[in-house]
N, C-alpha and C positions, 0 to 999 in steps of 0.2 A: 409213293409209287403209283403210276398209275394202272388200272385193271387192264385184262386183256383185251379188251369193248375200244378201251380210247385207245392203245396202242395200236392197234389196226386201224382206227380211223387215221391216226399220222400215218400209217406204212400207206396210205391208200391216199395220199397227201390232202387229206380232208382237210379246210381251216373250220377252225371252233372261236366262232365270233360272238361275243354278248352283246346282246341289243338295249342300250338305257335308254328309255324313255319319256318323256313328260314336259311341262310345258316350261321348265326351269325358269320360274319368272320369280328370284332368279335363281340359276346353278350356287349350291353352294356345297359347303366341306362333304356333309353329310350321304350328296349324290357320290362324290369323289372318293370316299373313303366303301360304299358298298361295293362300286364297281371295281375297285379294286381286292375288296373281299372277293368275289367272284372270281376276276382274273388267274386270283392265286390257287382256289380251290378246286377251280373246276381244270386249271391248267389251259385258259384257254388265249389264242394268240392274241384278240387285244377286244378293245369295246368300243362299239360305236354308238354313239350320243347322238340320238335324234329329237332335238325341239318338237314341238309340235306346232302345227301351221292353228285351224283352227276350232279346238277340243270342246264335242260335244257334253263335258262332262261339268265344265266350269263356265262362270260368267267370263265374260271378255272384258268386263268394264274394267274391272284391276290386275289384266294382262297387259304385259308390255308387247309392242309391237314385237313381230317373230323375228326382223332383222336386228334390235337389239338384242332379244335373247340368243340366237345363234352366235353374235358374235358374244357376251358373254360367256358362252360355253367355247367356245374357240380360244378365248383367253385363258378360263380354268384350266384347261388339260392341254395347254402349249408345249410344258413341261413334259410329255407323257410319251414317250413314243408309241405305246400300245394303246393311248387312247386318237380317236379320232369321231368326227363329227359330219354327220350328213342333214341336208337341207331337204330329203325327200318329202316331208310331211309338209315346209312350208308350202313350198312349190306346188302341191296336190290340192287342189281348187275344193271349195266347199267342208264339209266338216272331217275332222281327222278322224280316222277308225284301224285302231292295233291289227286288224282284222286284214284291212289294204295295204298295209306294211308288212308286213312278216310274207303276205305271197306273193306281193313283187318280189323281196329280199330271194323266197326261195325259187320264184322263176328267172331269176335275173341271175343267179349266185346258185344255181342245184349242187352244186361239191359244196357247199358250206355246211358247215353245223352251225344251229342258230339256235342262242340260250337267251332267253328273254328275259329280265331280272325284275322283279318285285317285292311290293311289301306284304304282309301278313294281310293287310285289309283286302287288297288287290286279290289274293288268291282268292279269299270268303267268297266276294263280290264277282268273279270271273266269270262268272255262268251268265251273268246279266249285259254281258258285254254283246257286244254286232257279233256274231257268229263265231262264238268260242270252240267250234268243231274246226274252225281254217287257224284258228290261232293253235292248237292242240298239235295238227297235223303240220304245220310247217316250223316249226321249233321243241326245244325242250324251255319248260319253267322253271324258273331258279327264282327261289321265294325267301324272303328274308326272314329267319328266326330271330324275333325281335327280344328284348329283357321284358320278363313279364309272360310273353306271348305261351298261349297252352300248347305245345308240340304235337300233345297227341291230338288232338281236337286239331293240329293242321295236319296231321297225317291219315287222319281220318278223310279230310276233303280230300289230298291227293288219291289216297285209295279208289275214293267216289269219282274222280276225272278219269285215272286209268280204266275202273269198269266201264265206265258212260263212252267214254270220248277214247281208249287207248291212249291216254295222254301219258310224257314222261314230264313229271314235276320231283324237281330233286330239292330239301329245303337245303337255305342255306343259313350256316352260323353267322349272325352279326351282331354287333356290340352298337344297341340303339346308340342314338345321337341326344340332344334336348332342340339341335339345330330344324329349322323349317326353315321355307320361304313364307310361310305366313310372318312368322316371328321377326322374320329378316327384315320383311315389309313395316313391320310394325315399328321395330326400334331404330329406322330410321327415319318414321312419321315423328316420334320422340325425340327425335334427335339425338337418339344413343348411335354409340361406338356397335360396328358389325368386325371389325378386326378379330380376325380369327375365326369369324363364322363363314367367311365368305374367302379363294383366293385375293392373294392384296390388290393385283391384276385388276377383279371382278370390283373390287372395291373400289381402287380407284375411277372406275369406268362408271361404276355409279355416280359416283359423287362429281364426276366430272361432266355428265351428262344428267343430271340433278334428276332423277330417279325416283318413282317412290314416295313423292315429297306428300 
């Protein structure tokens, strides 16, 4: 059921959209199955999947170009009706920043609720980001509680966002994966089977586009 907080955002026909992020190179099960954890939990109407154009945070040399990955992720969540995908980041010249996303999203989009989904490491690391005060103020965080991961030691940092920044970070339960895109990357430089790590879609677009190699 949900509290009296979200109920009044529907009566005020607010939409409550998740933001996934990153440079899916490539999208696999793993992206597919958090964002759906989120969709369910937080009750919100669907997720948008935005690549990233191009991420100060990774080399570029073993990124695929952004119009394969986008269409990769197009392919993943074909099936989805709540999921959908946007090419905001490719399109936006120079290097990607969470920071230029989330306040266009909320100047473009002010009736939206916007939940931004991450992992345990992400949250740690969030302070070091381009201006984590625009990312705080124009969304809420939805943080993955991984297997393993200390809970209180992440709710210790949430605490520490709320004082600092007024931030809302809510964790979220999820059932780690073993899947990456490193790993992905790897086992098909090996010439292993990615079946099952990857939608079959995503797969065959690899392999038919020789990917990876």
């Amino acid at each position: 059921m949900m509290d009296d907080s979200k109920s009044l955002q529907r009566d005020m026909g607010k939409q409550r959209t998740g933001i996934m992020g990153g440079t899916f190179n490539p999208v696999h099960i793993g992206h597919l199955l958090l964002a759906e954890a989120a969709l369910s939990a937080e009750k919100l109407d669907n997720i948008m999947f935005i690549p990233s154009g191009q991420s100060y945070m990774k080399s570029q040399a073993t990124i695929q170009p952004a119009a394969l990955r986008l269409q990769m992720v197009k392919l993943a969540i074909a099936d989805n009706p709540n999921f959908f995908v946007s090419d905001m980041e490719i399109r936006r010249s120079g290097n990607t920043y969470t920071c230029d996303t989330v306040t266009q999203l909320k100047q473009e989009q002010p009736q939206t609720d916007f939940f931004f989904l991450m992992g345990a490491d992400c949250l740690f690391s969030l302070e070091t980001w381009k201006n984590p005060d625009k990312i705080f103020a124009s969304c809420t965080i939805l943080a993955a509680v991984r297997n393993g991961t200390d809970t209180a030691l992440m709710q210790e940092k949430c605490d520490y966002y709320a004082d600092t920044y007024h931030a809302d970070i809510r964790l979220l339960p999820f059932s780690e994966t073993a899947i990456s895109s490193t790993v992905i990357r790897q086992y098909i430089k090996e010439g292993r089977s990615i079946r099952y790590m990857v939608p079959d879609a995503v797969r065959l677009f690899i392999q038919d586009n020789k990917l990876y190699k």
